[in-house]
PDB file as gemmi writes it, atoms N, CA and C in Angstrom:
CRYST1    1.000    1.000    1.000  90.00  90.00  90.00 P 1                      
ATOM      1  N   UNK A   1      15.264 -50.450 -11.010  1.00  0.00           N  
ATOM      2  CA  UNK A   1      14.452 -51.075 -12.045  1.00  0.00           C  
ATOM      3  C   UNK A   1      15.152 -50.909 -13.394  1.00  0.00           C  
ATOM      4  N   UNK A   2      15.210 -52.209 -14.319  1.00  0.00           N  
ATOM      5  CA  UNK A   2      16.196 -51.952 -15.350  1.00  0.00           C  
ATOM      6  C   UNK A   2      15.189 -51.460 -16.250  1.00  0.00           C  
ATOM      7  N   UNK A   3      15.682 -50.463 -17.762  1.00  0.00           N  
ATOM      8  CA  UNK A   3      14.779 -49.954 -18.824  1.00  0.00           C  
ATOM      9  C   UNK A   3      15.088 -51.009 -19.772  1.00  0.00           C  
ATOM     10  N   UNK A   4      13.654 -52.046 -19.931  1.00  0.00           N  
ATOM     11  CA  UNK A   4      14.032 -52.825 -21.386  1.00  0.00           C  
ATOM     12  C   UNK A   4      13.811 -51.583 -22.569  1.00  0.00           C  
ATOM     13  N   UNK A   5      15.166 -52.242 -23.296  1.00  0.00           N  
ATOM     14  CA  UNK A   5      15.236 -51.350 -24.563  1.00  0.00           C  
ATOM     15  C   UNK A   5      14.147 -51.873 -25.918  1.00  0.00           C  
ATOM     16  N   UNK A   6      13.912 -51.226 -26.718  1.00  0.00           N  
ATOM     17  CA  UNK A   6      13.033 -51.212 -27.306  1.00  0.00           C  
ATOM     18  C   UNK A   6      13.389 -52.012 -28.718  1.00  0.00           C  
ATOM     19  N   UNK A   7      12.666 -52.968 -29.285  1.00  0.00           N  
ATOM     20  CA  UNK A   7      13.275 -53.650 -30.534  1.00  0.00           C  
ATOM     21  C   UNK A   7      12.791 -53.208 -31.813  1.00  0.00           C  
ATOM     22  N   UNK A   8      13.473 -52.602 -32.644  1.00  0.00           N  
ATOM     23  CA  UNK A   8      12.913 -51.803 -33.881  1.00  0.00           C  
ATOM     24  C   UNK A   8      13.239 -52.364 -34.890  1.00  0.00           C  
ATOM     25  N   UNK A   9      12.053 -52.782 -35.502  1.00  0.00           N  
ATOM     26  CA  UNK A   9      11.769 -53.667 -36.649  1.00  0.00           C  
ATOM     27  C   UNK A   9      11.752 -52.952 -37.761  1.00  0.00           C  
ATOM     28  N   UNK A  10      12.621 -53.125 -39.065  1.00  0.00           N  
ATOM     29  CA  UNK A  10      12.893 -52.328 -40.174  1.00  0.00           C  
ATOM     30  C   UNK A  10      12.761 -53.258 -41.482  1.00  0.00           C  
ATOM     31  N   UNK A  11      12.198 -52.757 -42.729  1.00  0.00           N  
ATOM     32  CA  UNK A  11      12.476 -53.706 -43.572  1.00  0.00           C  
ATOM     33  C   UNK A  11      12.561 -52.575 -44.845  1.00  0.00           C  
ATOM     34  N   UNK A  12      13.125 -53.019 -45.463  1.00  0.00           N  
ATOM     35  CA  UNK A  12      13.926 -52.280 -46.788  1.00  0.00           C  
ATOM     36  C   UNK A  12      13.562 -53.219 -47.916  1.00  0.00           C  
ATOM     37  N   UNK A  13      12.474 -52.037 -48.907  1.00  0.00           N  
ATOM     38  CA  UNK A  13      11.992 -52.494 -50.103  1.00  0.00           C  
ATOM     39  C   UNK A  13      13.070 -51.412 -51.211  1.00  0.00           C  
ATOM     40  N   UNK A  14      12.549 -52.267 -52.487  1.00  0.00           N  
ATOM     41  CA  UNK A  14      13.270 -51.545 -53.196  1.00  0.00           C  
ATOM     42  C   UNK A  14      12.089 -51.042 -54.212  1.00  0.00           C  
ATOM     43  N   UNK A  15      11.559 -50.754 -54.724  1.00  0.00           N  
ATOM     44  CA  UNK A  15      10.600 -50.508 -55.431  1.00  0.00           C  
ATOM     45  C   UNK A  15      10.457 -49.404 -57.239  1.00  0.00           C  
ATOM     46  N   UNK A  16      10.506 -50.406 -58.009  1.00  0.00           N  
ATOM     47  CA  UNK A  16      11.138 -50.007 -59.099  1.00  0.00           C  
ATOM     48  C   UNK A  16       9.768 -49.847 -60.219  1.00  0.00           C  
ATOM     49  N   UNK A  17       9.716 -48.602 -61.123  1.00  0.00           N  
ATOM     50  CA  UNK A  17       8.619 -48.584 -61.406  1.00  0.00           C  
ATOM     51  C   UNK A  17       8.913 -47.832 -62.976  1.00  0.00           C  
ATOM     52  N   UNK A  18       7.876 -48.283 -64.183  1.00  0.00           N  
ATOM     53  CA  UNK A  18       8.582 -47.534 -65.523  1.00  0.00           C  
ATOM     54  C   UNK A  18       7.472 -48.006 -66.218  1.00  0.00           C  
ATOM     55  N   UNK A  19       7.286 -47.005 -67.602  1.00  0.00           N  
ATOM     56  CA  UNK A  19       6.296 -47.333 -68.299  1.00  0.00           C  
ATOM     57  C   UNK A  19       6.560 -47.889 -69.573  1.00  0.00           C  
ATOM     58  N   UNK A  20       5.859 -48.885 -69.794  1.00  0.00           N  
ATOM     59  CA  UNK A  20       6.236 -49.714 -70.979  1.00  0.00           C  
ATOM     60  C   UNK A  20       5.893 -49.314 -72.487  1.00  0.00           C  
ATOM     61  N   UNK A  21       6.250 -49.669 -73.361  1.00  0.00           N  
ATOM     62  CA  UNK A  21       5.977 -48.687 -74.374  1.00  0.00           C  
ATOM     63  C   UNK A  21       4.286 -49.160 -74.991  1.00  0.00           C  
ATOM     64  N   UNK A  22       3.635 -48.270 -75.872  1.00  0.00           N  
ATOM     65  CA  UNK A  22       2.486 -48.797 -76.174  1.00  0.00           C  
ATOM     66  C   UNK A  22       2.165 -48.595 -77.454  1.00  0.00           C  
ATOM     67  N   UNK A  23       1.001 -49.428 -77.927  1.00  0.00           N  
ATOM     68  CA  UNK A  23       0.678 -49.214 -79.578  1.00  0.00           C  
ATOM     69  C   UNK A  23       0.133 -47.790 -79.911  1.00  0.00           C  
ATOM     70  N   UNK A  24       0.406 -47.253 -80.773  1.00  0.00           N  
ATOM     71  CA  UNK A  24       0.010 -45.719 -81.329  1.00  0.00           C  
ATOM     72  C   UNK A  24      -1.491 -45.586 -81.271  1.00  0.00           C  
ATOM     73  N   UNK A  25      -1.740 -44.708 -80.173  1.00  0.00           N  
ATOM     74  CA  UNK A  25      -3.175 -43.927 -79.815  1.00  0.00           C  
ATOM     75  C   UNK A  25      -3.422 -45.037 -78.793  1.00  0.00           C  
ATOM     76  N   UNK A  26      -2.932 -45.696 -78.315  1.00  0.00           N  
ATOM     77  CA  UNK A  26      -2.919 -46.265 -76.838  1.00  0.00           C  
ATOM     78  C   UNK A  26      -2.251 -45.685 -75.468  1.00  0.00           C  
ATOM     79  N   UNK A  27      -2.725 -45.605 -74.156  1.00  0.00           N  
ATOM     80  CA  UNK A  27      -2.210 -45.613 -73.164  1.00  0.00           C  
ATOM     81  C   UNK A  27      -0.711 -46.246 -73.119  1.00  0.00           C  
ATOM     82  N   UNK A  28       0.717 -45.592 -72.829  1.00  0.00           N  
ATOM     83  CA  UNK A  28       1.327 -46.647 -72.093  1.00  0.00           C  
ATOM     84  C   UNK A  28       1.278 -47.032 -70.681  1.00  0.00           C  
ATOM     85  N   UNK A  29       1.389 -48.335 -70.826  1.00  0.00           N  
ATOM     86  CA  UNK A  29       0.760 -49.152 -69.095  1.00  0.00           C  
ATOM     87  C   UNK A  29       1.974 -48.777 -68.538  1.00  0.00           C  
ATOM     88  N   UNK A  30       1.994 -48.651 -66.996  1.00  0.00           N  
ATOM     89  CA  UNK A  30       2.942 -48.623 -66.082  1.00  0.00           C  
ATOM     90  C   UNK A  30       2.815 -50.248 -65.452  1.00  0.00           C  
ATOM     91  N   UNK A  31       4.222 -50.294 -65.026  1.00  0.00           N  
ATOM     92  CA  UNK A  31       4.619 -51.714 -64.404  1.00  0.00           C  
ATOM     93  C   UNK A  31       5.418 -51.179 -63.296  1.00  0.00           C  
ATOM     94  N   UNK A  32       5.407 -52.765 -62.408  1.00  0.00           N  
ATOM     95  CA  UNK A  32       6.987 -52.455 -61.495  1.00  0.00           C  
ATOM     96  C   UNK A  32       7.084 -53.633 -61.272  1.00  0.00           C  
ATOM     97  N   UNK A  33       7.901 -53.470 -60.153  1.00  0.00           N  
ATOM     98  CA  UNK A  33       8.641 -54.323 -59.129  1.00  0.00           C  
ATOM     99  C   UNK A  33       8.593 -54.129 -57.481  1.00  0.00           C  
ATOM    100  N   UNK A  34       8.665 -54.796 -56.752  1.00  0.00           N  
ATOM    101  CA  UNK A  34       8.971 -54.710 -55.783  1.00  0.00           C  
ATOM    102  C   UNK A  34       9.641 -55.503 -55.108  1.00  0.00           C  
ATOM    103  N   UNK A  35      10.949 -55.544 -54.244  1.00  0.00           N  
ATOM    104  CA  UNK A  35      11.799 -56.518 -53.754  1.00  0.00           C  
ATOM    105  C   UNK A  35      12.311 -56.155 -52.192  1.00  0.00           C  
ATOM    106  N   UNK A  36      11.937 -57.442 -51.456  1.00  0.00           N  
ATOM    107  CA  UNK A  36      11.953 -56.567 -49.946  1.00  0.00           C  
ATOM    108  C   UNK A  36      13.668 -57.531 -50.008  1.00  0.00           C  
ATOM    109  N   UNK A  37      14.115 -56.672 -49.466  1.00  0.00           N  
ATOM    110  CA  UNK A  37      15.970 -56.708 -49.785  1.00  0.00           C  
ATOM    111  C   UNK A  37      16.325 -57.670 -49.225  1.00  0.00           C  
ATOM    112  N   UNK A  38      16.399 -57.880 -47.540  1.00  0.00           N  
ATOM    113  CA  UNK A  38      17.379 -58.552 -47.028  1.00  0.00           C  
ATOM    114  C   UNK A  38      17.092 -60.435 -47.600  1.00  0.00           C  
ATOM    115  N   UNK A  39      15.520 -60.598 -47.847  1.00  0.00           N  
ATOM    116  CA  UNK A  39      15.350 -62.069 -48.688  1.00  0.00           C  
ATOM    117  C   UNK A  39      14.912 -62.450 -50.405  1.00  0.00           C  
ATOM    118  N   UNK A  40      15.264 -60.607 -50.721  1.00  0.00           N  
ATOM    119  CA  UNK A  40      15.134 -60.745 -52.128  1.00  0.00           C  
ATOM    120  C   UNK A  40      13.936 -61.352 -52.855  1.00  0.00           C  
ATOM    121  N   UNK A  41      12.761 -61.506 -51.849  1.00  0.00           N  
ATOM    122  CA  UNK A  41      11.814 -61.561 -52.567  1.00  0.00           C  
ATOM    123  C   UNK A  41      11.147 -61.018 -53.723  1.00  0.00           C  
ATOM    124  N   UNK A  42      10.611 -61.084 -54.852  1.00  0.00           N  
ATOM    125  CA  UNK A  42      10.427 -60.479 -55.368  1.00  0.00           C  
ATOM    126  C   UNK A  42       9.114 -60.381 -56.214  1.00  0.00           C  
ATOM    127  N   UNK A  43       8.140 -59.390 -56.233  1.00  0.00           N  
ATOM    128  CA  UNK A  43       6.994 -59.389 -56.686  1.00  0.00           C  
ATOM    129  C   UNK A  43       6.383 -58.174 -57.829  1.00  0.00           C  
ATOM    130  N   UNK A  44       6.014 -58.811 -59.299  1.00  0.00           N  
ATOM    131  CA  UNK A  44       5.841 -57.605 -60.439  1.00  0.00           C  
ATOM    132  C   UNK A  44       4.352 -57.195 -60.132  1.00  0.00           C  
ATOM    133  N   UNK A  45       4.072 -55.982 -60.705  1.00  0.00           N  
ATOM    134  CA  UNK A  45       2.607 -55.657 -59.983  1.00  0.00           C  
ATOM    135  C   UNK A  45       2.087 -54.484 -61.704  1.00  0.00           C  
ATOM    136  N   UNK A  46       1.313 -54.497 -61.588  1.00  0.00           N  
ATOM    137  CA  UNK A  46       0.692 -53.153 -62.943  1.00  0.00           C  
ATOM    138  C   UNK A  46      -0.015 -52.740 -61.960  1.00  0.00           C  
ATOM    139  N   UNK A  47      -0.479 -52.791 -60.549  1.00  0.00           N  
ATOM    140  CA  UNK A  47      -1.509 -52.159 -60.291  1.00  0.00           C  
ATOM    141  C   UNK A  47      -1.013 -51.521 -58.665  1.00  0.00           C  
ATOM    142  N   UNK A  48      -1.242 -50.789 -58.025  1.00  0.00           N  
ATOM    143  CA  UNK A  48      -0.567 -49.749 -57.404  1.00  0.00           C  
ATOM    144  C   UNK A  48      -1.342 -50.861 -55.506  1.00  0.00           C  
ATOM    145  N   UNK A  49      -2.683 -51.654 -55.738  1.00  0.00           N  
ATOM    146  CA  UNK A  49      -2.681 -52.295 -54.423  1.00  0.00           C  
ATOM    147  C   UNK A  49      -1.795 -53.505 -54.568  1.00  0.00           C  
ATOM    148  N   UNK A  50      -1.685 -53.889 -55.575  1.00  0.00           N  
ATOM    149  CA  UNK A  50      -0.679 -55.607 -55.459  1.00  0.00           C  
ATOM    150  C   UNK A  50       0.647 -55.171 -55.013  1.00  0.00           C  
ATOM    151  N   UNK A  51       1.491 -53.940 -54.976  1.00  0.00           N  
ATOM    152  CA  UNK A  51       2.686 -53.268 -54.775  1.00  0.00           C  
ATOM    153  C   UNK A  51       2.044 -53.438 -52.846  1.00  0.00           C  
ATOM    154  N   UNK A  52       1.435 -52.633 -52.733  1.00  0.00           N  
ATOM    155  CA  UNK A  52       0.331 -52.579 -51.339  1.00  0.00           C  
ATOM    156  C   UNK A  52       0.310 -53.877 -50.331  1.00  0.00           C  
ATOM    157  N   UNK A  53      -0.199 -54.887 -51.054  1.00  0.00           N  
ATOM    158  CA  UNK A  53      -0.425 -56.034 -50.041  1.00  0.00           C  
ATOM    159  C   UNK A  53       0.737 -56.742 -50.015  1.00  0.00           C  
ATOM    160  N   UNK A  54       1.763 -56.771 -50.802  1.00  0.00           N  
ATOM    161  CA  UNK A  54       3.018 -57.070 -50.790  1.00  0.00           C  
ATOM    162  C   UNK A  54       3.475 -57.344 -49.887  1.00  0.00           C  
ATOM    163  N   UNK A  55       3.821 -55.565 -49.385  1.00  0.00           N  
ATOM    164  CA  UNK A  55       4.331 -54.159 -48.255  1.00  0.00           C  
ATOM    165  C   UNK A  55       3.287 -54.725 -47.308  1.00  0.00           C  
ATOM    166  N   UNK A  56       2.672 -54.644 -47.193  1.00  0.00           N  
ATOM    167  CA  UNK A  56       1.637 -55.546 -45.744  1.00  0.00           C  
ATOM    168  C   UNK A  56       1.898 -56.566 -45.200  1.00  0.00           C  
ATOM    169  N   UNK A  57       1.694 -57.690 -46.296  1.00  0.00           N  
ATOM    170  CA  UNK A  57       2.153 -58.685 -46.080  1.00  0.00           C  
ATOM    171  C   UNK A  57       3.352 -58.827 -44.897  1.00  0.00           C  
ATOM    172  N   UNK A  58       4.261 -58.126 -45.500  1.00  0.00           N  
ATOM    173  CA  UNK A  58       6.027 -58.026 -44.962  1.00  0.00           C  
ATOM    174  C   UNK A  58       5.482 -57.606 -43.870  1.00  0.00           C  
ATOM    175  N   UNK A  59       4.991 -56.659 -43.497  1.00  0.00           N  
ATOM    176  CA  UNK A  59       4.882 -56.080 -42.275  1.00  0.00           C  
ATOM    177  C   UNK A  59       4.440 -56.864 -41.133  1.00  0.00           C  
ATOM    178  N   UNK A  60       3.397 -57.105 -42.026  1.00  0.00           N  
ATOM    179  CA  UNK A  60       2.764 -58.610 -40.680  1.00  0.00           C  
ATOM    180  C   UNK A  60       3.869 -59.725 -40.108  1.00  0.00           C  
ATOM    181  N   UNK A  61       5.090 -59.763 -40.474  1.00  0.00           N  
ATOM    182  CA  UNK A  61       6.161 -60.883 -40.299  1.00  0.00           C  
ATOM    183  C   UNK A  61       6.806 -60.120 -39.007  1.00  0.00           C  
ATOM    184  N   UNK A  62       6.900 -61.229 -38.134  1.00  0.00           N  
ATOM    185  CA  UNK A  62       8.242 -60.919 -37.021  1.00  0.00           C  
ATOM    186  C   UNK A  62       9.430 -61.576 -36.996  1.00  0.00           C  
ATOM    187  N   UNK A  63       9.492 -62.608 -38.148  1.00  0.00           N  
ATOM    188  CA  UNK A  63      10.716 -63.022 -38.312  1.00  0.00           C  
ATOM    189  C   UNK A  63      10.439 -63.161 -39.850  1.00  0.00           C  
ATOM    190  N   UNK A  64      12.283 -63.009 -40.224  1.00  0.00           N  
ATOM    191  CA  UNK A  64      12.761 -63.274 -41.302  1.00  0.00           C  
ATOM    192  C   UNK A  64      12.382 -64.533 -42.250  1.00  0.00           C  
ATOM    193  N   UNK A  65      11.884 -65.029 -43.345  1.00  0.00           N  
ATOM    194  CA  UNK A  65      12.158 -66.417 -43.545  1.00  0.00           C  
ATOM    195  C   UNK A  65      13.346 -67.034 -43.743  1.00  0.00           C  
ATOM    196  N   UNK A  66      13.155 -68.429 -43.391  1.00  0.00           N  
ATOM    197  CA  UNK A  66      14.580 -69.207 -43.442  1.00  0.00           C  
ATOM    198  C   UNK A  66      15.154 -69.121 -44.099  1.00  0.00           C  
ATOM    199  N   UNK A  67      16.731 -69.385 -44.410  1.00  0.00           N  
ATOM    200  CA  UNK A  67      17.919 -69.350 -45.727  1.00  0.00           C  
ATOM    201  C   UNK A  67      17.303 -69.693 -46.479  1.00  0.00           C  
ATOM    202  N   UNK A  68      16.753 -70.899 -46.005  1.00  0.00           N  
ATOM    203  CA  UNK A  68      16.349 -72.458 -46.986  1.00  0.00           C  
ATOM    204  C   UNK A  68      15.356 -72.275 -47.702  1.00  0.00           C  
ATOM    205  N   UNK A  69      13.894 -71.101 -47.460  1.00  0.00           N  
ATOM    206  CA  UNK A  69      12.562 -71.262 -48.355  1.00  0.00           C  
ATOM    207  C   UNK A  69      13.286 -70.393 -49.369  1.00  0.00           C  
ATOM    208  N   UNK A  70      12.117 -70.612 -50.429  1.00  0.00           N  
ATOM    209  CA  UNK A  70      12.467 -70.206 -52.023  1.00  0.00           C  
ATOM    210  C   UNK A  70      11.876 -68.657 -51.733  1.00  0.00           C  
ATOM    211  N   UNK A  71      12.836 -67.319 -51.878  1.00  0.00           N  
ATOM    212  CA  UNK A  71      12.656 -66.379 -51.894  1.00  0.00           C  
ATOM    213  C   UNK A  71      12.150 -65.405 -52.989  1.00  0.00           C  
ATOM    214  N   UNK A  72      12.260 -66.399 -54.509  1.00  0.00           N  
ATOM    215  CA  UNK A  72      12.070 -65.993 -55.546  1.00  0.00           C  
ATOM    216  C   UNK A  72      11.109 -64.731 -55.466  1.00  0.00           C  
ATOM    217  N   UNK A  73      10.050 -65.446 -55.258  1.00  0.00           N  
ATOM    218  CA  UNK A  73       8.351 -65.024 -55.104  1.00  0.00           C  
ATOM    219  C   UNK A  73       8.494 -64.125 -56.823  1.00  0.00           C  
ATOM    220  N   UNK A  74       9.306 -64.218 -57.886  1.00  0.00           N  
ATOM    221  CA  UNK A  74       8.976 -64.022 -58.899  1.00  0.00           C  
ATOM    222  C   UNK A  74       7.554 -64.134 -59.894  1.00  0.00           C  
ATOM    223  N   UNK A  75       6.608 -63.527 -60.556  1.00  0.00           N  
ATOM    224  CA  UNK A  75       5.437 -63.772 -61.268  1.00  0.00           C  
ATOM    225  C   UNK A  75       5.651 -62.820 -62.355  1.00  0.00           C  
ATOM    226  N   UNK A  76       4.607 -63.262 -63.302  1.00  0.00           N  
ATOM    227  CA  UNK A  76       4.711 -62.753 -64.317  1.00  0.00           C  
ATOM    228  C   UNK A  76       5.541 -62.682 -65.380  1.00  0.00           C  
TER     229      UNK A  76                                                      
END                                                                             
């Protein structure tokens, strides 16, 4: 009986995060980024679930998207 080998699904974010400067006797806000690598998508977030559903999102995928769709996914 042959052993099917097992297929291990990996995805590599980059996740970049810094606080912006703020007006005197204000909070400074935190921002980021997030960019899942191999299609360079890329998504800005201030809030710690939009970083979250991102990373979900991706996860839910079993394939890559095509060369051809727009990977930008830039906002903000």
């Amino acid at each position: 009986m042959a052993m099917g080998r097992t297929q291990w699904v990996q995805h590599v974010f980059i996740v970049r995060i810094w606080q912006e400067p703020a007006a005197e006797g204000q909070p400074s806000p935190w921002r980021g980024s997030v960019e899942q690598v191999p299609s360079a998508e890329r998504r800005y977030f201030s809030q710690l679930p939009d970083l979250q559903q991102f990373i979900v999102r991706w996860l839910g995928r079993t394939t890559p998207p095509s060369p051809d769709a727009d990977g930008s996914g830039e906002v903000g």
